[in-house]
C-alpha positions in Angstrom: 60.1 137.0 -93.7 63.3 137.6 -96.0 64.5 140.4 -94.0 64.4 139.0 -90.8 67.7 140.1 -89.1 69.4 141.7 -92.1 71.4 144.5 -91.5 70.3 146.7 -93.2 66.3 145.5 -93.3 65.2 144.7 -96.9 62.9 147.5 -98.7 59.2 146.3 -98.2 58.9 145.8 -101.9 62.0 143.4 -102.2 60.7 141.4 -99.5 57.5 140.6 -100.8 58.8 140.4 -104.3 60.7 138.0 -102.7 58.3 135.9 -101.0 56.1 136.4 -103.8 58.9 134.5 -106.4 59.4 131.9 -103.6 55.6 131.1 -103.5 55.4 130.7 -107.3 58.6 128.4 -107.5 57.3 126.0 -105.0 53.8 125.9 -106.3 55.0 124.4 -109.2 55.0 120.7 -109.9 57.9 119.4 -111.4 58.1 115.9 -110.6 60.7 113.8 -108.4 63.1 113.1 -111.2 63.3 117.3 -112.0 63.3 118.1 -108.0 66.1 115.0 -107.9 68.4 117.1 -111.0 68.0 119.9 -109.2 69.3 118.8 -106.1 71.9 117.1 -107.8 72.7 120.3 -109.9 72.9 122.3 -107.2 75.4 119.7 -104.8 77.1 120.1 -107.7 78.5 123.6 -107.5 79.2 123.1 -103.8 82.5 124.6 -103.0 83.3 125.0 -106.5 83.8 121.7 -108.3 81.5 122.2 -111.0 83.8 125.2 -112.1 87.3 123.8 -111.4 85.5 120.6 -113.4 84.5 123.2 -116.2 88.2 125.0 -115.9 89.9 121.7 -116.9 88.0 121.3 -119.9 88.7 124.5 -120.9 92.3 123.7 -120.4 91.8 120.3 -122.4 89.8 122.6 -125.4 93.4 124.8 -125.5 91.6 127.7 -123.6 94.1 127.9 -120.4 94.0 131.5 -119.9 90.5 131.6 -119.8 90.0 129.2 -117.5 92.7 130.9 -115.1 90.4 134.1 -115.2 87.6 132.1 -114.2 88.9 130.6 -111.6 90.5 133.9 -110.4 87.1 135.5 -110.5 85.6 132.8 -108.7 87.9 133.5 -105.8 87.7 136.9 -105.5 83.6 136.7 -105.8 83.7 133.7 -103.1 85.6 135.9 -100.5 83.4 139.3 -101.0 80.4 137.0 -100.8 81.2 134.2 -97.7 83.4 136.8 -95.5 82.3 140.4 -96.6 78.2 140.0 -97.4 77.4 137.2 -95.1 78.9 138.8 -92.2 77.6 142.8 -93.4 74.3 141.7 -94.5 73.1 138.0 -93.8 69.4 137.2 -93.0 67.3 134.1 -92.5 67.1 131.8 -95.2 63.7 130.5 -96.3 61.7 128.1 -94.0 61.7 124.7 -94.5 58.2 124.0 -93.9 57.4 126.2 -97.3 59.7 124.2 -99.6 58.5 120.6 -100.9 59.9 117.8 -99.2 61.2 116.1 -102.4 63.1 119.6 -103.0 64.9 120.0 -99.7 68.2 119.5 -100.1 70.1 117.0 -97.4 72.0 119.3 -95.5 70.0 122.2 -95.1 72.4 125.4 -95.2 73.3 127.1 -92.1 75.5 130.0 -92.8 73.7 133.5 -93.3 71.3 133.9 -96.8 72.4 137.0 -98.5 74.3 136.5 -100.7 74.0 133.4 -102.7 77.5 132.1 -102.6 77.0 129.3 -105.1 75.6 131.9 -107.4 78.0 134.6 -106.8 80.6 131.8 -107.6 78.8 130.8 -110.9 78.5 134.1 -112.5 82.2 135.0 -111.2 83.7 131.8 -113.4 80.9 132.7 -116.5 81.7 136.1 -116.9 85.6 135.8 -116.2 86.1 133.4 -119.2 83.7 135.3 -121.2 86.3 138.4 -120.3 89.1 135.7 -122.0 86.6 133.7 -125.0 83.5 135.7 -125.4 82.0 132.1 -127.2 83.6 130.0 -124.3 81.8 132.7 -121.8 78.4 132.5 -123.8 78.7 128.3 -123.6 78.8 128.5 -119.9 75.6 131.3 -119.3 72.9 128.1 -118.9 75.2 126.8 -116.4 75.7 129.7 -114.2 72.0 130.4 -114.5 71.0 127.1 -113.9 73.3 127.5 -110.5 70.7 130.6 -109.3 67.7 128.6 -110.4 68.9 126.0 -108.4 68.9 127.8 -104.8 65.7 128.5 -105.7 64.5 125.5 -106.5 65.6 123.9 -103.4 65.0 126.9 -101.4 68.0 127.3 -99.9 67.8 131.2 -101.2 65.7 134.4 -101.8 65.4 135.9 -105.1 67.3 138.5 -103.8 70.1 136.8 -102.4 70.5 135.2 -106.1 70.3 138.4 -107.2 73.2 140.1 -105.2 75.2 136.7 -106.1 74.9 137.3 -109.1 75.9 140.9 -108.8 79.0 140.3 -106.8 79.8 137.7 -109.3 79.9 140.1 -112.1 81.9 143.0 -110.1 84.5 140.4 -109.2 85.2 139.2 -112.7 85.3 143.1 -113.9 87.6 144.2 -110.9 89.5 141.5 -111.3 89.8 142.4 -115.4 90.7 146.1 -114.5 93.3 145.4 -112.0 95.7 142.7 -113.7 95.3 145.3 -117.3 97.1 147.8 -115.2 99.3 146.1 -113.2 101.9 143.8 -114.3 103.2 140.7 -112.8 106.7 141.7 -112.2 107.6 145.3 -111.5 109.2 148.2 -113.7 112.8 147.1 -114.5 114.8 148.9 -111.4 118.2 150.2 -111.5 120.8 147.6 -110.6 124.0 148.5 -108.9 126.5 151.4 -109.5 128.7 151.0 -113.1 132.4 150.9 -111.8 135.6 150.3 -114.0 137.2 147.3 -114.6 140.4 146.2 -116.6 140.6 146.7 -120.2 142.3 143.8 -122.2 142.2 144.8 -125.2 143.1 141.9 -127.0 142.5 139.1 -124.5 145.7 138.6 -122.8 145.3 138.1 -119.2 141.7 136.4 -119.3 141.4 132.7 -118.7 137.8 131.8 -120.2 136.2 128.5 -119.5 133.4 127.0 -122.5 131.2 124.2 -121.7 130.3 123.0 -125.0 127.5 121.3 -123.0 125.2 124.4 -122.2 122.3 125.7 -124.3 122.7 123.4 -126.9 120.4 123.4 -129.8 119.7 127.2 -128.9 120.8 128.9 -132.4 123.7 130.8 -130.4 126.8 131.3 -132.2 129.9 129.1 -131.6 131.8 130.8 -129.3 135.4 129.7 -130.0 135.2 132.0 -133.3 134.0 134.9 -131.7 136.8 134.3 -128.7 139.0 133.9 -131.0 138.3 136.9 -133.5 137.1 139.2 -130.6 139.8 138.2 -128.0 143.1 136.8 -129.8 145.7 136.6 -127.1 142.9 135.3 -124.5 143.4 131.4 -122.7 140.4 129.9 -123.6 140.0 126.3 -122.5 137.0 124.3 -123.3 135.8 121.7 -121.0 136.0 118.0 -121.7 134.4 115.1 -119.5 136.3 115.0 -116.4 137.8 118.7 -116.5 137.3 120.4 -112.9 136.6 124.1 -112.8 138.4 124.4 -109.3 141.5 122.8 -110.4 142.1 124.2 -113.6 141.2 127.8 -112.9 144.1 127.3 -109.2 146.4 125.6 -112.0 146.4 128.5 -114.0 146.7 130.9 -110.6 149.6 129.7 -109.6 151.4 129.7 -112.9 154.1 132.0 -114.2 151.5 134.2 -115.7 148.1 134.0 -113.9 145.5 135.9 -115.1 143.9 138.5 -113.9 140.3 138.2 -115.8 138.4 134.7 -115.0 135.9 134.3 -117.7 133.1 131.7 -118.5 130.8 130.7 -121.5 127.8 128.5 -119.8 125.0 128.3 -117.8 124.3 129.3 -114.3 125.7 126.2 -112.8 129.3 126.8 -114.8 129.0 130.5 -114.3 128.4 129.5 -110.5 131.6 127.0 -110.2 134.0 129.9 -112.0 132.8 133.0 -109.6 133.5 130.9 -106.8 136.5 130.9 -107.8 136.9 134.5 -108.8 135.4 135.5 -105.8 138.2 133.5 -103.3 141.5 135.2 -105.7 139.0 138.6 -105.8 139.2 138.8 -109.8 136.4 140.6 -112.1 134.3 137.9 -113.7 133.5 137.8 -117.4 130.0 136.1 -118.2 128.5 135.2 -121.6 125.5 133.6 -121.4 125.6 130.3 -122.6 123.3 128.3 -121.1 119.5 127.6 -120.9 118.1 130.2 -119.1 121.0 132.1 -118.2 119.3 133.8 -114.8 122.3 135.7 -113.6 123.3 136.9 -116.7 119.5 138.6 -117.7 119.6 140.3 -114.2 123.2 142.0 -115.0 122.3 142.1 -118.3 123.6 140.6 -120.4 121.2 139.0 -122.4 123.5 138.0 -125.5 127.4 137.8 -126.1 128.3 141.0 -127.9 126.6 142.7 -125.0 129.4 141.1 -122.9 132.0 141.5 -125.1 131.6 145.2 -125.2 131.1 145.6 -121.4 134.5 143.6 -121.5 135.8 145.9 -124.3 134.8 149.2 -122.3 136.0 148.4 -119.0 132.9 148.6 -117.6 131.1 146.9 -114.4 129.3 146.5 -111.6 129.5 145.3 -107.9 127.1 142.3 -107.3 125.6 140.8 -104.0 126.5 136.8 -103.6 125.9 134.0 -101.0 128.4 131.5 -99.2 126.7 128.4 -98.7 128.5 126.6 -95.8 128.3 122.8 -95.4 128.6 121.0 -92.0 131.5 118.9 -93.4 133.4 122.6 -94.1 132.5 122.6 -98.0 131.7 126.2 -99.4 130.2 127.0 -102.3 129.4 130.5 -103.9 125.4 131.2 -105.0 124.8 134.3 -107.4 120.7 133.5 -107.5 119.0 131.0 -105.4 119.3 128.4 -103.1 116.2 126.1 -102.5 115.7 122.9 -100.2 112.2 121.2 -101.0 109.6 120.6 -104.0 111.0 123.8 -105.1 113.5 122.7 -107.5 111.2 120.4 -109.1 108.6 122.8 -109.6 110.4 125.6 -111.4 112.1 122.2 -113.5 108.2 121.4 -114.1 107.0 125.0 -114.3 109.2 125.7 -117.5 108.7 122.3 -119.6 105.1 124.2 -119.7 106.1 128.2 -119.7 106.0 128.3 -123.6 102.5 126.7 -124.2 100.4 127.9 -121.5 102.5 131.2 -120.3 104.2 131.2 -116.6 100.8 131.7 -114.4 99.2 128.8 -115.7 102.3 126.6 -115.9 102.8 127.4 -112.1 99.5 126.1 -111.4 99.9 123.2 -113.7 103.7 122.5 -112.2 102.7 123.0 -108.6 99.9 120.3 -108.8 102.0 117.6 -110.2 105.1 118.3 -108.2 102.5 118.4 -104.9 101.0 115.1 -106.0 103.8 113.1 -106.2 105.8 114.9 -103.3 105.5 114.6 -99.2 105.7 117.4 -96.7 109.0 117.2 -94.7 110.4 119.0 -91.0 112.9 121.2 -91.2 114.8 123.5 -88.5 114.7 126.7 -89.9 117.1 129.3 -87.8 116.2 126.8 -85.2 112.3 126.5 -85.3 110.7 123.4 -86.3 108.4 123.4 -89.0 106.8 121.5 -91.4 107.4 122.2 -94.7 107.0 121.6 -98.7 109.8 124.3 -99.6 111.7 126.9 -98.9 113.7 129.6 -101.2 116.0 131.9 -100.7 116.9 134.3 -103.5 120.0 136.6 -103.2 118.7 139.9 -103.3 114.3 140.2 -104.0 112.8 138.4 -106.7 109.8 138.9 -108.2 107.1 138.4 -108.4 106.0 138.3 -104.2 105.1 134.7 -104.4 107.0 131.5 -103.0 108.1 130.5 -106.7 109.8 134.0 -108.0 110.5 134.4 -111.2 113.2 136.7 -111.3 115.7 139.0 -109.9 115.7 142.5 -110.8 118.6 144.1 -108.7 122.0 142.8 -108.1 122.9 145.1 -104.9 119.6 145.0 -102.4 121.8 143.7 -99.4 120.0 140.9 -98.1 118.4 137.4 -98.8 114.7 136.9 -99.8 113.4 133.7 -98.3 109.7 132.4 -99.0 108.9 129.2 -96.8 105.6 127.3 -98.1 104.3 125.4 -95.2 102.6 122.2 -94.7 100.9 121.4 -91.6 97.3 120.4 -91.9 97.2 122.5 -95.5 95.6 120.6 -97.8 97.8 119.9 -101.1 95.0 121.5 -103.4 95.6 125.0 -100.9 99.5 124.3 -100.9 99.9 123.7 -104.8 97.8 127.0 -104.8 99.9 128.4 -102.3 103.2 127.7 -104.5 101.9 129.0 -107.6 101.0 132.4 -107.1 102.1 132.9 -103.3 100.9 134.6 -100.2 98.5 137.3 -101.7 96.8 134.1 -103.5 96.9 132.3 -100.1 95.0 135.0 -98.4 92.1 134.6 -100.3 91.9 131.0 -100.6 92.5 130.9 -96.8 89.0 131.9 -96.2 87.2 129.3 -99.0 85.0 126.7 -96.6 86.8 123.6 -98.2 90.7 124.9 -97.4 90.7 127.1 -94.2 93.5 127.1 -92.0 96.6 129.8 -91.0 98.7 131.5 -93.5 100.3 128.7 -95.4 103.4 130.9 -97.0 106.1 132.7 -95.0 108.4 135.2 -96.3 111.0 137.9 -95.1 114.6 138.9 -95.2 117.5 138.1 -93.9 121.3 138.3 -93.8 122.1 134.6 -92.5 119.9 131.5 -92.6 120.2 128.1 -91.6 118.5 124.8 -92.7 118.3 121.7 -91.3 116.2 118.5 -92.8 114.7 116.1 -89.9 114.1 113.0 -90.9 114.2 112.3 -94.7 116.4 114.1 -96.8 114.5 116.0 -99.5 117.3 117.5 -101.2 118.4 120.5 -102.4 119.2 123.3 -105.4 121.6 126.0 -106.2 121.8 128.1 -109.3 120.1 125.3 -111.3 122.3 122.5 -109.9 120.1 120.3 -107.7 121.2 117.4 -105.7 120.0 114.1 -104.3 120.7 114.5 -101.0 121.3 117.1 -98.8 125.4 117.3 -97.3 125.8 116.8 -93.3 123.0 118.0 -90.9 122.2 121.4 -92.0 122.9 124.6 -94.3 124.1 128.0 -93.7 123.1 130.8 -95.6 125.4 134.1 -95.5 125.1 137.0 -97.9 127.9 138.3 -99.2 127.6 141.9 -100.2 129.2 143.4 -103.4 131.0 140.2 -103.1 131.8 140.0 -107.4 133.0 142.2 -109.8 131.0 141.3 -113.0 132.0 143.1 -116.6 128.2 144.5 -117.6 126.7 147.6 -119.5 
C-alpha cells in the first residue's frame, strides 16, 4: 500500500488513486528500447547533472542569470524535499514485484518515497529559469515532466510522491523569487566613522602628493597633474618614475627643512597602501584620490572621484579610520587599510572581476571559483595555532559584505575588529568548495545536506583583534590591498588591528 508507514497516513482516495495510476503505467507495453530510455532518463537526473548539464548551456546561449536561478531553486527544493519531507512524511516505495523486470532500475532506491526528489529537483530548475526567460522556462517543461514520468515508469515513486515533488519544486522557485526581490545582496549603506577636522591648506603648501602615472590607465579619468596644479598651486607633487620608492622619498622629504604636514597620493590601493604606511608611522592625515582600478578604500570613505577629495581637502574635513599592522617573522611591517588574504583567494577575486561586467558578481563568483578550484591544491596552515586544512583564508579590516568567504566590500571604516572567513578543505569535494567560495556559509548549509557533497561546515568565519598564519608545507602565497605575492615571507603572519589608526580627508 502507498501509505504504509507515512506519517501522516495517506487519505483513502490518494492511495488508491495511487495504486490505481501505478497499475495502469505498468500494464502498458512499451518495449525494451522505451523501458531502456527511461531508465536512462531517469539515471540521468540523479543528483542533479541533467540540470547543472542544462545550466551550462544556458550559460553558453548568454542566459547566465537564468541559469543561476535554476540552479538556486534546485537547491533549495532538494533540501525541503531529501531533509524536510523524507524525514516528516516518507513511506514505502512501490514493490518490486509489481514493476516489469525490464523497468527496474539497477539500484533500487532506499531512502523514504514521498517526496519525489528527482522531481521536486526538476520542476525547481524549470520553473526558476522560467522566473528569469519565460521561453527558456517553456523549453525545459518536457524535460522536467519527462523527469516525473520517469519515477513512474520505473516505479521507484507514487503518483503522489511526483505530485508533492512537483509541488515543492514550484514553492522553492517562488520563495526563492520572493526573497532575493526584497532583499539585497549587500546591506543598506551604514554610517561610517565620526567627521572630525583636519588641516586646511588652502593652496597646497605643506602637502607632499605622490602620482603613479601607472594606476587606472585607460579609465577616462582626468590627468591629475592639471587639476593638482590648478586646485593645489603651492602643493609638492612628485610623480613616480621606474625605480622611485614610496618609503624613501616620503622619509626624504620628512626630514627636510620643510616637511610636510599632509601626505597625499593619486593611485590605487596598493600605492595608497605604501603612502599611509607611511603616514601612519609620522601620524599625518592622508589625502586619497582615487586613482586606480578599483579603488576599494577610497569607495568605502567615499570618495568615489577626485573633486570629492579635493573638497573634503578644501573643507578640512575627515574621518578616523581602522587599519592593520601586518608583522613578518623577519621584523618587516606593513600597513593594510582592506584585506589581507593567504590562499586561492587572491586569484579568485583577480578571476571573479575579469567576468563581473558580463555576467554580474554572483555568477562571475561561481564562474571564478571553479576555475581557480580546478587548477589550485588545498594547503595546511596554522591558524592561531590550529592546524587545518585549507583553500583560503580572508581577513577584512572591519566587516565586509556580503557574509560569504569572498566579500565584496566594506561598508564601515570604524567597526573595531578584523572579519576573517576561512574556506576549508578536508575531504570537501572541489565542486562543494568552489560552491562554498562563491556565495559562502549560508550557501554551504544547504549544499551540505545534497547526497553527492555531504560533509561538516566547509566555511569558517568570526572576528578577531589579532591573527596569526602560518603555511606548512608549500607556500601558497599571499595578498594585501591588491598587491599579491609569490611567496609567503618567514614562517608565519601576524594580524593586529589597529584602531582609528589614519586620519583620512573625506566628506
Amino acid at each position: 500500500m502507498p501509505a504504509s508507514r507515512r506519517r501522516p497516513p495517506l487519505p483513502r482516495r490518494i492511495a488508491r488513486a495511487d495504486e490505481a495510476v501505478a497499475r495502469r503505467i505498468n500494464a502498458r507495453r512499451t518495449g525494451v528500447g522505451a523501458d531502456a530510455f527511461w531508465r536512462l532518463f531517469t539515471g540521468a537526473a540523479d543528483h542533479g547533472k541533467l540540470w547543472f548539464a542544462v545550466a551550462g548551456l544556458l550559460v553558453a546561449i548568454g542566459k547566465p542569470k537564468a541559469a543561476a536561478r535554476g540552479l538556486a531553486s534546485l537547491g533549495l527544493a532538494s533540501l525541503v524535499a531529501n531533509v524536510v519531507g523524507k524525514r516528516l512524511v516518507g513511506g514505502q516505495r512501490p514493490a518490486l514485484t509489481s514493476i516489469p523486470v525490464s523497468r527496474r532500475l539497477d539500484r533500487s532506491p532506499t531512502s523514504p518515497s514521498f517526496p519525489s526528489g528527482h522531481t521536486a529537483s526538476a520542476v525547481a530548475f524549470a520553473a526558476g529559469v522560467a522566473l528569469e526567460s519565460p521561453a527558456a522556462g517553456a523549453a525545459l517543461v518536457p524535460l522536467a515532466a519527462g523527469v516525473g514520468y520517469s519515477r513512474l515508469h520505473t516505479g521507484a515513486h507514487w503518483f503522489s510522491d511526483v505530485a508533492g515533488g512537483a509541488a515543492i519544486g514550484a514553492g522553492a522557485a517562488l520563495a526563492l523569487k520572493a526573497v532575493t526581490a526584497s532583499r539585497p545582496l549587500i546591506p543598506t549603506q551604514e554610517p561610517t566613522a565620526e567627521t572630525i577636522a583636519l588641516p586646511v591648506l588652502a593652496d597646497g603648501a605643506g602637502l607632499f602628493i605622490l602620482v603613479n602615472p601607472g594606476s587606472g590607465k585607460g579609465l577616462g579619468r582626468p590627468d591629475p597633474e592639471p587639476l593638482l596644479a590648478e586646485r593645489l598651486p603651492a602643493a609638492d607633487v612628485h610623480v613616480l618614475g621606474d625605480g622611485d620608492d614610496i618609503a624613501a622619498l616620503i622619509r626624504d622629504r620628512l626630514a627636510g627643512a620643510a616637511p610636510p604636514t599632509v601626505l597625499g597620493i593619486v593611485g590605487g590601493d596598493g600605492s595608497v597602501g605604501a603612502v599611509a604606511h607611511e603616514a601612519r608611522l609620522a601620524g599625518l592625515p592622508l589625502l586619497v584620490l582615487p586613482g586606480g582600478t578599483f579603488n576599494h578604500f577610497a569607495k568605502a570613505a567615499g570618495l568615489e572621484t577626485f573633486d570629492a577629495a579635493l573638497d573634503a581637502f578644501a573643507a578640512g574635513t575627515g574621518r578616523e579610520v581602522d587599519a592593520a599592522e601586518l608583522a613578518f617573522p623577519t621584523g618587516e611591517r606593513r600597513t593594510v587599510l582592506n584585506t589581507a588574504s593567504v590562499g586561492v583567494y587572491p586569484a579568485f577575486v583577480a578571476e571573479r572581476e575579469r567576468h563581473e561586467d558580463r555576467w554580474g558578481k554572483p555568477l562571475a563568483a561561481l564562474i571564478a571559483a571553479v576555475r581557480v578550484l580546478r587548477r589550485s591544491e588545498p594547503f595546511e596552515v596554522e591558524v592561531d595555532g590550529s592546524v587545518r586544512r585549507i583553500w583560503s583564508v580572508f581577513v577584512g579590516v572591519d566587516r565586509y559584505y556580503p557574509l560569504t568567504v569572498a566579500p565584496i566590500e566594506r561598508r564601515r571604516l570604524d567597526d573595531g575588529l578584523l572579519d576573517v572567513r576561512i574556506l576549508g578543505a578536508g575531504r570537501t569535494p572541489r565542486t562543494r568548495g568552489a560552491l562554498a567560495l562563491a556565495f559562502g556559509g549560508r550557501a554551504d548549509t544547504f549544499v551540505a545536506r545534497l547526497p553527492f557533497l555531504q560533509g561538516p561546515p566547509a566555511v569558517d568565519g568570526f572576528t578577531a583583534q589579532e591573527l596569526s598564519i602560518a603555511a606548512h608545507g608549500e607556500d601558497p602565497g599571499y595578498a594585501h590591498d591588491g598587491e599579491a605575492a609569490t611567496d609567503t615571507p618567514g614562517d608565519a603572519l601576524r594580524l593586529t588591528l589597529l584602531p582609528a589608526a589614519l586620519r583620512v580627508y573625506a566628506p
